[in-house]
PAZAPA-4460 file (N, C-alpha, C; in steps of 0.05 Angstrom, whole numbers, plus 32768, in hexadecimal, padded with zeros to 4 digits):
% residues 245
    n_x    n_y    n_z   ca_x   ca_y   ca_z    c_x    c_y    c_z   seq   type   mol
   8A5F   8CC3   98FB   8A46   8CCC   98EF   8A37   8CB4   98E5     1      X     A
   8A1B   8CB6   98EA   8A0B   8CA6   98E2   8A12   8C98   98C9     2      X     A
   8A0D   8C7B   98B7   8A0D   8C77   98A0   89FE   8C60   9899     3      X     A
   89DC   8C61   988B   89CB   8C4D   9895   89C3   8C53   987B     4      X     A
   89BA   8C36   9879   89A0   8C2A   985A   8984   8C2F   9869     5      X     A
   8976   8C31   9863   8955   8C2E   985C   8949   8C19   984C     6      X     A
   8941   8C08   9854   8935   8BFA   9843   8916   8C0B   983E     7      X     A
   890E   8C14   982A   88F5   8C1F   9823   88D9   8C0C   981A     8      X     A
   88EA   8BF6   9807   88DB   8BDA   97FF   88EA   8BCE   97F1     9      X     A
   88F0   8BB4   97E2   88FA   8BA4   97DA   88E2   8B93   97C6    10      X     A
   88CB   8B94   97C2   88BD   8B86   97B6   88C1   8B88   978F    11      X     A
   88BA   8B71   9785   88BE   8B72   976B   88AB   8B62   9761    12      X     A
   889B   8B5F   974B   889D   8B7F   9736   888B   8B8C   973C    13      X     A
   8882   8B89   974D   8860   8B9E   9755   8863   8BA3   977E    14      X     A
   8858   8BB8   9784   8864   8BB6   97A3   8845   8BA1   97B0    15      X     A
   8851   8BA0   97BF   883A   8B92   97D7   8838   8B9C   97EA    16      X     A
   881C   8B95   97F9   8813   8B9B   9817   882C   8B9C   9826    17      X     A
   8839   8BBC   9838   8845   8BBB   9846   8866   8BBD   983B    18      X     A
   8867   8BB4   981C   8884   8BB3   980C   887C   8BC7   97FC    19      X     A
   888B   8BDE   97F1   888D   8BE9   97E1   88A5   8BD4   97CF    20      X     A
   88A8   8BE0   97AE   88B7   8BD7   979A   88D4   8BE6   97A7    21      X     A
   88E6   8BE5   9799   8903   8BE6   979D   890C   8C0B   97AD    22      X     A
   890F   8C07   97BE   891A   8C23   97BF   8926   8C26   97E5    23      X     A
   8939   8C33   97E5   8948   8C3A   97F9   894F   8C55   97FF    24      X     A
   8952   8C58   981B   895C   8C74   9827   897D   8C72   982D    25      X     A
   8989   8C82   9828   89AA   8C82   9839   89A6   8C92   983A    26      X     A
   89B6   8C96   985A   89B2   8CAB   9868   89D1   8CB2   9874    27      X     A
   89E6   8CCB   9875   89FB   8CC7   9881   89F7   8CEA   9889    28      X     A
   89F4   8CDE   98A8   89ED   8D08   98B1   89DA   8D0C   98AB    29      X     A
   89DD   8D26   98A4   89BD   8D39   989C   89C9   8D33   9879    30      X     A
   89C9   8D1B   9867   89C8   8D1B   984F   89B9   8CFC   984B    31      X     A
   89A7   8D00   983D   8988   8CF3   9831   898D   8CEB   9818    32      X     A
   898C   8CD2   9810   8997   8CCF   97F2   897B   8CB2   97F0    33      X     A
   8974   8CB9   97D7   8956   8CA5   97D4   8967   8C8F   97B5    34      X     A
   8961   8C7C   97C5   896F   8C64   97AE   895E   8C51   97A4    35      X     A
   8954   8C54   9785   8948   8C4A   977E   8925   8C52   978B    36      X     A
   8919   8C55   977C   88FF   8C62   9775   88DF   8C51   9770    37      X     A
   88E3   8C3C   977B   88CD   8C23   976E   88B0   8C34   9778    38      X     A
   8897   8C24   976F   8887   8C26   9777   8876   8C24   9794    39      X     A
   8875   8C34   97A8   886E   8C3E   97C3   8883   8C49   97CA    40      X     A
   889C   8C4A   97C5   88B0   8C56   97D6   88B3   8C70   97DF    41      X     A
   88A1   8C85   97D2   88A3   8CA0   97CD   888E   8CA5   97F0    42      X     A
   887D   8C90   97ED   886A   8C90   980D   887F   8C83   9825    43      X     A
   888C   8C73   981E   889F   8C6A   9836   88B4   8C7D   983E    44      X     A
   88C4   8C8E   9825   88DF   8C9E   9827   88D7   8CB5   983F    45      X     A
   88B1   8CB7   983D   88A6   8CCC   984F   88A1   8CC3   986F    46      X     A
   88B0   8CB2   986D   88AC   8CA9   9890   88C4   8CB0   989A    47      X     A
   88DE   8CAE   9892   88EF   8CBC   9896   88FD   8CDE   988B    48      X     A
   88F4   8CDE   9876   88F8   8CFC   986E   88E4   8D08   9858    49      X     A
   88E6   8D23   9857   88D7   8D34   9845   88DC   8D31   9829    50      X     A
   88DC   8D29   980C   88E0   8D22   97F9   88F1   8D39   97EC    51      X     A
   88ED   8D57   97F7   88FB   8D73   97EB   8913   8D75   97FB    52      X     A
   8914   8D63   9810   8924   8D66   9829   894C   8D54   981F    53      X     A
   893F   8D40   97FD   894E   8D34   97FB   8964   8D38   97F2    54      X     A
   897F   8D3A   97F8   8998   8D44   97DF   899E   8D39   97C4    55      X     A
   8993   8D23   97C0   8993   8D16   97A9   8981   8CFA   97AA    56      X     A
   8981   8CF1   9790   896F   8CDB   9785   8981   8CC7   9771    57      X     A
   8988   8CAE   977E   8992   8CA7   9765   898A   8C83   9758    58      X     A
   8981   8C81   9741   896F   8C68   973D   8984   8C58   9725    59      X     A
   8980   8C3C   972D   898D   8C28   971B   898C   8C2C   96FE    60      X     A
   896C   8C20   96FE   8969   8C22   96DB   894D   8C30   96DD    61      X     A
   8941   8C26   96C5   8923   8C30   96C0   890E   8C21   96C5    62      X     A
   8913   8C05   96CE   88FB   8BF8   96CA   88E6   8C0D   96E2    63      X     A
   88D3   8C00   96E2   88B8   8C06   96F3   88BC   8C03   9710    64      X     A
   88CC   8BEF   9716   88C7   8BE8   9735   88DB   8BFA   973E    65      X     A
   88EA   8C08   972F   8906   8C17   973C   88F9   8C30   9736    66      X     A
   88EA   8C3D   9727   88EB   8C55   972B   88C8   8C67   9720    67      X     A
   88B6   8C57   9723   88A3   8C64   971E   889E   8C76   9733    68      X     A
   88A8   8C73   9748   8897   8C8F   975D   88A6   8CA4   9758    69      X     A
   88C2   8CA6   9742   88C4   8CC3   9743   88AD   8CD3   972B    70      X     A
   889B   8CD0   9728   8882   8CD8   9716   8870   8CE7   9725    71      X     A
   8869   8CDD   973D   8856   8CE7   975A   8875   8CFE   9765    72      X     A
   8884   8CF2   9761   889B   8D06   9775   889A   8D29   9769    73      X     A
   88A1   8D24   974D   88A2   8D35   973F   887C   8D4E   9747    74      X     A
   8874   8D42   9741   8854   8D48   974F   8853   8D51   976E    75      X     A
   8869   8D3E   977C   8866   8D4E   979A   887B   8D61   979F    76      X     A
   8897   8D64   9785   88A4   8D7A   9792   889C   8D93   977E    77      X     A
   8885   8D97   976D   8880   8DA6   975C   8861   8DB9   9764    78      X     A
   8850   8DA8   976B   8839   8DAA   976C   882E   8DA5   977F    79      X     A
   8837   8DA4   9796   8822   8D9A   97AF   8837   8DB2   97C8    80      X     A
   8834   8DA0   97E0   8840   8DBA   97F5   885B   8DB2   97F8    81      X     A
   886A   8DA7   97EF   888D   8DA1   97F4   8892   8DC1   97E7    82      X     A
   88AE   8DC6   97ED   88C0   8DDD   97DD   88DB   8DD9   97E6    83      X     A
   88E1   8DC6   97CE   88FF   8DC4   97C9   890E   8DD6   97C9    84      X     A
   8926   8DDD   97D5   893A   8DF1   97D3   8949   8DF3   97BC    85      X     A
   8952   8DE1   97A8   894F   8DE3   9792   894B   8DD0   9781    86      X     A
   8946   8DC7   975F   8941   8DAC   9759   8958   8D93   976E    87      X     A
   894D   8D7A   9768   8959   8D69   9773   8973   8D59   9768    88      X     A
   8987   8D54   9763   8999   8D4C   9755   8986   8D2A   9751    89      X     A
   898B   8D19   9739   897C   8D0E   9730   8997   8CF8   9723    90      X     A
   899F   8CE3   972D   89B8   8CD2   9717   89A5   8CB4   9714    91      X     A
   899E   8CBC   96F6   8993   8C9F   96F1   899C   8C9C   96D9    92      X     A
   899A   8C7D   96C8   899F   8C74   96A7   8998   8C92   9699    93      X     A
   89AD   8C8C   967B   89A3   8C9D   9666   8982   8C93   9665    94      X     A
   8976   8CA4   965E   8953   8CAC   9655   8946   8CB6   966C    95      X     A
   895B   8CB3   9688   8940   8CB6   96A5   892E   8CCF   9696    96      X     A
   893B   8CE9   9692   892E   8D02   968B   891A   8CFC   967B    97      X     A
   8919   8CF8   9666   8907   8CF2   964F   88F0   8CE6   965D    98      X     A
   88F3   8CCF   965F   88E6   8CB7   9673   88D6   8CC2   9680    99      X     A
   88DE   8CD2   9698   88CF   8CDC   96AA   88B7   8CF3   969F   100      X     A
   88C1   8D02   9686   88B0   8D14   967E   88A1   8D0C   966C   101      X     A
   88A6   8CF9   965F   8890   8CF1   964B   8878   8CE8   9657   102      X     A
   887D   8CD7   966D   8869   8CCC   967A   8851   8CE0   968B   103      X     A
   8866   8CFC   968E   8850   8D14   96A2   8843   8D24   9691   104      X     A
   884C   8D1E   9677   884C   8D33   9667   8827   8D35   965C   105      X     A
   8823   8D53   9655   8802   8D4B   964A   87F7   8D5D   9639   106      X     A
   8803   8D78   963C   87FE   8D84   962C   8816   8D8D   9618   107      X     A
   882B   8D8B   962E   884A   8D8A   9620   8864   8D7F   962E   108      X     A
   887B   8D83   9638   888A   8D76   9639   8889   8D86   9655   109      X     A
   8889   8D6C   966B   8888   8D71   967F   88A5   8D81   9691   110      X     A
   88A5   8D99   96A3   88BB   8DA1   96B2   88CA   8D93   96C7   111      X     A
   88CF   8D80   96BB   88DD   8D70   96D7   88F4   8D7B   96E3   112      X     A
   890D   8D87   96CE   891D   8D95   96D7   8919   8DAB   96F1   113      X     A
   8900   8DB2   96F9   88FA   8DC4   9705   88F4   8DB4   971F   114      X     A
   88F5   8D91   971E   88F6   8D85   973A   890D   8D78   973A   115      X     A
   8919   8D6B   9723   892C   8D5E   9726   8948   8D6C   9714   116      X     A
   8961   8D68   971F   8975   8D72   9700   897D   8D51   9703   117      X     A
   8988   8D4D   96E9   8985   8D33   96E7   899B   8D33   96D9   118      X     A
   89AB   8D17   96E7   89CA   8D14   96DA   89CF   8CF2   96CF   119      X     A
   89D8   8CF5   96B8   89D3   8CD6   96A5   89EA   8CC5   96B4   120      X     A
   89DF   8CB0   96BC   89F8   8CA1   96C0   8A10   8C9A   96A9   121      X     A
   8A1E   8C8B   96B6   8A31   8C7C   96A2   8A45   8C67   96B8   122      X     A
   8A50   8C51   96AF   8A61   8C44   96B5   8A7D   8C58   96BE   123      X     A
   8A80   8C50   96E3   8A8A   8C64   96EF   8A8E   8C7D   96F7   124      X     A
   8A6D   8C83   96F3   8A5D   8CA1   96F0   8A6E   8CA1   970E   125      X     A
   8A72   8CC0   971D   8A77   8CCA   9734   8A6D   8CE0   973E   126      X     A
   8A64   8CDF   9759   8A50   8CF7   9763   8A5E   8D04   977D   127      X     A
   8A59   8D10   978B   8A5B   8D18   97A4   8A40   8D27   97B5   128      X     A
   8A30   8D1A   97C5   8A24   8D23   97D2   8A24   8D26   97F0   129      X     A
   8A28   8D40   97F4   8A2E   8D3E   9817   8A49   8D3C   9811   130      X     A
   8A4B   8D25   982B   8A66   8D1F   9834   8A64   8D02   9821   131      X     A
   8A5E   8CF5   9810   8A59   8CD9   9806   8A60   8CDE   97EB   132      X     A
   8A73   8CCB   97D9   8A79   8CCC   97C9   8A6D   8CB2   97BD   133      X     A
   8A59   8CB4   97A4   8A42   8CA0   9791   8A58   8C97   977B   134      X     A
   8A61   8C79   976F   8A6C   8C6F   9754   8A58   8C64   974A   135      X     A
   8A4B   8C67   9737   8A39   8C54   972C   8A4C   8C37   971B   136      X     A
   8A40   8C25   9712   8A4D   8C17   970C   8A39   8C00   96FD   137      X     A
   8A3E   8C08   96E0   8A30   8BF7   96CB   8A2D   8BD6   96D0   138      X     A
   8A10   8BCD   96D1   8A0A   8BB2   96D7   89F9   8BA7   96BD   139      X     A
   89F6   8B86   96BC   89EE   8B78   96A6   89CD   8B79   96AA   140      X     A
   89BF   8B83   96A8   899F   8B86   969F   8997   8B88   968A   141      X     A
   89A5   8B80   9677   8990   8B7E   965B   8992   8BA3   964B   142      X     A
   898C   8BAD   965B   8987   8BCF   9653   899A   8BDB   9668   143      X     A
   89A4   8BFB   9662   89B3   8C08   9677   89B0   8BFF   9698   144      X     A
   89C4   8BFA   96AB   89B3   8BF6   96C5   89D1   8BFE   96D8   145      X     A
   89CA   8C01   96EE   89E0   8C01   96FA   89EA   8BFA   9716   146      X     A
   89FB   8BF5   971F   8A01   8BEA   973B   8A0F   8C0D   9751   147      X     A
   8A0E   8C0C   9765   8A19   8C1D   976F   8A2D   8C1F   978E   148      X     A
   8A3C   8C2F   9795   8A4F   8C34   97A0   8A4A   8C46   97B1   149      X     A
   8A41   8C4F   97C9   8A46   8C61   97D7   8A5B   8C5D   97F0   150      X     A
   8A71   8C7E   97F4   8A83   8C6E   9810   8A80   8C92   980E   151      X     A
   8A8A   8C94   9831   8A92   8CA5   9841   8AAB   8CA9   9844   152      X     A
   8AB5   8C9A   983B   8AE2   8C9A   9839   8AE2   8C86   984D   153      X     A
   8AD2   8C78   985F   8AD7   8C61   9872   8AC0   8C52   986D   154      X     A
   8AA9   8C4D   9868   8A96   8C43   9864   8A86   8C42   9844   155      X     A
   8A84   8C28   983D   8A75   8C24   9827   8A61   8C19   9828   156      X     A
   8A4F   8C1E   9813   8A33   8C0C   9813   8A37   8C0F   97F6   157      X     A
   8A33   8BEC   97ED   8A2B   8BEE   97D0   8A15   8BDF   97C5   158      X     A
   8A04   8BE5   97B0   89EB   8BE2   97A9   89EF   8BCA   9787   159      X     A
   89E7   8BB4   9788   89E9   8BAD   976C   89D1   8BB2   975A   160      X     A
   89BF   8BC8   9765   89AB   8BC6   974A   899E   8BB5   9747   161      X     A
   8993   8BA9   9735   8983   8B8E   9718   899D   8B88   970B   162      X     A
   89A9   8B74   970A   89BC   8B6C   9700   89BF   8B49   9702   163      X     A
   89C1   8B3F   96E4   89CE   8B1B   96EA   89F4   8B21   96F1   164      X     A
   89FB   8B05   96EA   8A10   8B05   96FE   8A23   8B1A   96DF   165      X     A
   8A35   8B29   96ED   8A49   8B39   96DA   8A5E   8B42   96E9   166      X     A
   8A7F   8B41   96DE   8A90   8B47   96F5   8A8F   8B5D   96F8   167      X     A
   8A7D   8B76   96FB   8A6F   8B8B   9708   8A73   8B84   9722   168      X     A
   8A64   8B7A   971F   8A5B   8B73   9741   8A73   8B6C   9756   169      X     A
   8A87   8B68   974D   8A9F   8B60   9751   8AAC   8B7B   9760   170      X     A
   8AAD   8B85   9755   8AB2   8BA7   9756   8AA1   8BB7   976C   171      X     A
   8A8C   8BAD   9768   8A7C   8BBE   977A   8A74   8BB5   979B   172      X     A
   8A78   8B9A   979D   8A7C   8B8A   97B1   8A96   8B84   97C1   173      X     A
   8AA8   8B8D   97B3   8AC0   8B8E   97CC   8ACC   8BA1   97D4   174      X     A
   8AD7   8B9F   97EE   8AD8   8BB3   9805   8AB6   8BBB   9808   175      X     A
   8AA2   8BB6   980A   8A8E   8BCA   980E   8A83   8BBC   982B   176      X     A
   8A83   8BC9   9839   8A7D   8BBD   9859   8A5E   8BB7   9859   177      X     A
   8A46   8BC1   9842   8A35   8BB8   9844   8A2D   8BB5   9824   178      X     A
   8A26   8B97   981C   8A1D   8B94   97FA   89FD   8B94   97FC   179      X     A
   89EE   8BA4   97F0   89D5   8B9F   97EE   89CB   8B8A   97CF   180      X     A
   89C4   8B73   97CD   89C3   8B6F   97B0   89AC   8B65   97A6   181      X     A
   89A0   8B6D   9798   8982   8B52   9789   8993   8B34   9788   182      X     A
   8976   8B2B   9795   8975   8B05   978E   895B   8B02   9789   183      X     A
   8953   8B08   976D   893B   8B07   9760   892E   8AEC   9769   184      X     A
   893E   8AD9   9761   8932   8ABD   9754   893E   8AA1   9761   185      X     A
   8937   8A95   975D   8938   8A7B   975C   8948   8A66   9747   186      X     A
   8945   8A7C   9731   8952   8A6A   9716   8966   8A7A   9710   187      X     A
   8981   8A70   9706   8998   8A8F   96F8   898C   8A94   96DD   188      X     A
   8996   8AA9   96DD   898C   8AC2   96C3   89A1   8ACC   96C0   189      X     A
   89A0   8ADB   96A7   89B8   8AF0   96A0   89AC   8B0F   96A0   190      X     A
   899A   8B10   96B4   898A   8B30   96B6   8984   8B2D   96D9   191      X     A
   898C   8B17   96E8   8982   8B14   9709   8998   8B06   970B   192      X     A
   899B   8B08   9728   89AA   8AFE   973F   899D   8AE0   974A   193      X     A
   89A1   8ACB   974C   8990   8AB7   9769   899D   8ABD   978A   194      X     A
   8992   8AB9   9798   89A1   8AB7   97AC   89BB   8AB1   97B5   195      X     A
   89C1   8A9D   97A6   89D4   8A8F   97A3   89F7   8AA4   9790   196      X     A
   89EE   8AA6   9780   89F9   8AB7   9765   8A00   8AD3   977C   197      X     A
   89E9   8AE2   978B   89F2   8AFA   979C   8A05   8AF1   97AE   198      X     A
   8A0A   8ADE   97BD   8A18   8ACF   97CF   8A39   8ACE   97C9   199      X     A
   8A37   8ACA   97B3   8A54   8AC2   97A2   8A5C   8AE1   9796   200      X     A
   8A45   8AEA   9789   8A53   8B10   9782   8A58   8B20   979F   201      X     A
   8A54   8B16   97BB   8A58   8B23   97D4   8A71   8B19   97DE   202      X     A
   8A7C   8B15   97C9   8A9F   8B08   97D2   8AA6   8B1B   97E2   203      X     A
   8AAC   8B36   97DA   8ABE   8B46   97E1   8AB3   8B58   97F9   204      X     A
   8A9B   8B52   97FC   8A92   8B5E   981A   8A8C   8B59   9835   205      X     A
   8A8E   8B6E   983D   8A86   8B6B   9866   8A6B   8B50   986C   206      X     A
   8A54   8B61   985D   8A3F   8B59   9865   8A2E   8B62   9847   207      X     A
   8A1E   8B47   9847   8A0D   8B43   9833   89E9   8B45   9841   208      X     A
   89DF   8B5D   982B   89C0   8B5D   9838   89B5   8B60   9812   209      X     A
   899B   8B44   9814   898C   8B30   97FF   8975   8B49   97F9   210      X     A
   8971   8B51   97E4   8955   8B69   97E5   894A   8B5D   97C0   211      X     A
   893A   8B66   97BD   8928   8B62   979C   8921   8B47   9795   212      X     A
   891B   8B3A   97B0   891A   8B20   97AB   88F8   8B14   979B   213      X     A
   88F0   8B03   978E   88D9   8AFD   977F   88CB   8AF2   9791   214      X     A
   88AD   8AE7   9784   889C   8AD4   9798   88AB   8AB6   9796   215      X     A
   88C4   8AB0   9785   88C9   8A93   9783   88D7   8A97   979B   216      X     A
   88E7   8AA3   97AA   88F7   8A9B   97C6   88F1   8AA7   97DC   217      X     A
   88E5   8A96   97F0   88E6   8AAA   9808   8903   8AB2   9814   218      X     A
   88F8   8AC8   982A   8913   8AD6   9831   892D   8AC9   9841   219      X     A
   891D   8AAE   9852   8926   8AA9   9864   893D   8A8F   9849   220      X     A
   8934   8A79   9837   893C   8A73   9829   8951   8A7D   9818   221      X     A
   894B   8A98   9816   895A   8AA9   97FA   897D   8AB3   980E   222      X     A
   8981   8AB8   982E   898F   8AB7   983B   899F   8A9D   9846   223      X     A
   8994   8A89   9848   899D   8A7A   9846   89A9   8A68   982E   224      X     A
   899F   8A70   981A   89B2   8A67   97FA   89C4   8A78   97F8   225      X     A
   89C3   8A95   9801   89E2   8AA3   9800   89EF   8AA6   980C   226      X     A
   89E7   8A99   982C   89FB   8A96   9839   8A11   8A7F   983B   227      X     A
   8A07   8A68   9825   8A16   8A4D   982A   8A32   8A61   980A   228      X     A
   8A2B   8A78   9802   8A40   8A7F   97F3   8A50   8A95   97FC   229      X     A
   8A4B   8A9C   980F   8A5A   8AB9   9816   8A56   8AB1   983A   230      X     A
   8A67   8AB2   9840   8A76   8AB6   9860   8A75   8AC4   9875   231      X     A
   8A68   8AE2   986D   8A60   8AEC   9880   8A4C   8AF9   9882   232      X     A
   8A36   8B04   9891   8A1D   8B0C   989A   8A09   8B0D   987F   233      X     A
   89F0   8B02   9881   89E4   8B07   986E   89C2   8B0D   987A   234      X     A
   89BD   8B23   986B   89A5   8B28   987C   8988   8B33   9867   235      X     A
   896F   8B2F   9864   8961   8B32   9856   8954   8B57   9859   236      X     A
   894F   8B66   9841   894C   8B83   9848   892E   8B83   984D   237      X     A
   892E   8B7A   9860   890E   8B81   986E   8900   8B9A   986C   238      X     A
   88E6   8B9E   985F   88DB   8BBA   9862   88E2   8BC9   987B   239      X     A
   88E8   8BE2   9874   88F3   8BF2   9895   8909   8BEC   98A0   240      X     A
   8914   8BD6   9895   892A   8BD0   98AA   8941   8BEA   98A1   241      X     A
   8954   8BED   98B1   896C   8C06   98B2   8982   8BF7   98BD   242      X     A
   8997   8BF7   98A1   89AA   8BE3   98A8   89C5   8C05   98AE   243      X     A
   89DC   8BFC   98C2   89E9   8C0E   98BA   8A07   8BFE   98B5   244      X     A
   8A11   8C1C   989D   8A29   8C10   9893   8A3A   8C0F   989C   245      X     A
***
């Protein structure tokens, strides 16, 4: 059975011509899972699927670039022509709920539950969707954030979120036949990855692919600084590209 990423966009902190901000499709079979929520992604997720069509939604943290389009989403599975079969299962940080409704809210407290049900993460949160079993897995961002785990019982793909270096990442990068990770920058931080820093947290995996990268590194650079630390395949998440796991 099929088992493939989507790159939707990778741009940060604002999307650009042609990049949407942070967000991905996995896809395993007829099961649709939308990862991470940035700004344009809600228009890209529609080139490959229907937004009501999805079995779940699940987003890192709160900043902006990860999840403002579920605001328009909520608006397209509520109010426009989609008809969800029932709300959408929803796993993001404690506040996603709040968060999302305060912001729609106008005369009162907006019904999101009626597009989304919405489940709080936590450090080693566990899901099952489909045939795919989700670990979330608490990462260093300053505020709640998280890294993630998806496998099929033979195949993994794991996601590190916004995260500086933390032995998280440790955890979430080995055995995973494919590591997706931010390499923000150019300089180390204790809230970003460099190229370099993703390279060395991709100890434990098959294949390393570079995504949330800034305007300080181009792509072609930011792959070749993590490749002089990690050994095998490293590849940049190009808008559109469809990597499989």
């Amino acid at each position: 059975m099929a088992f493939t990423l989507t790159v939707l966009g990778n741009a940060t902190p604002y999307p650009r011509p042609g990049n949407p901000c942070s967000g991905y499709l996995v896809r395993h079979g007829s099961t649709n899972i939308w990862v991470d929520a940035g700004p344009g992604t809600l228009a890209a997720l529609q080139e490959h699927t229907s937004p009501d069509e999805l079995d779940a939604v699940w987003v890192s943290h709160l900043h902006a670039d990860h999840v403002a389009d579920l605001l328009p989403a909520v608006y397209a599975l509520l109010f426009a022509d989609l008809r969800p079969r029932r709300p959408i299962p929803l796993y993001g940080p404690p506040g996603t709920a709040a968060r999302i409704s305060a912001f729609l809210s106008n005369t009162g407290r907006a019904p999101i539950e009626q597009a989304f049900a919405v489940h709080e993460l936590h450090d080693g949160h566990r899901a099952r969707i489909g045939d795919l079993r989700l670990t979330s897995v608490s990462v260093d961002h300053g505020f709640p954030a998280f890294g993630l785990r998806i496998t099929d019982g033979r195949r993994t793909l794991a996601y590190s979120g916004d995260t500086g270096p933390c032995p998280a990442l440790t955890r979430l990068a080995d055995g995973a036949d494919l590591f997706l990770c931010e390499a923000d920058g150019s300089e180390p931080s204790t809230v970003h990855l460099t190229p370099a820093e993703a390279g060395r947290a991709a100890a434990g995996a098959a294949r390393l692919v570079l995504t949330h990268m800034s305007h300080t590194v181009t792509p072609r650079d930011a792959v070749t600084q993590a490749a002089t630390h990690f050994p095998g395949p490293v590849a940049y998440a190009t808008p559109r590209a469809v990597f499989g796991v």
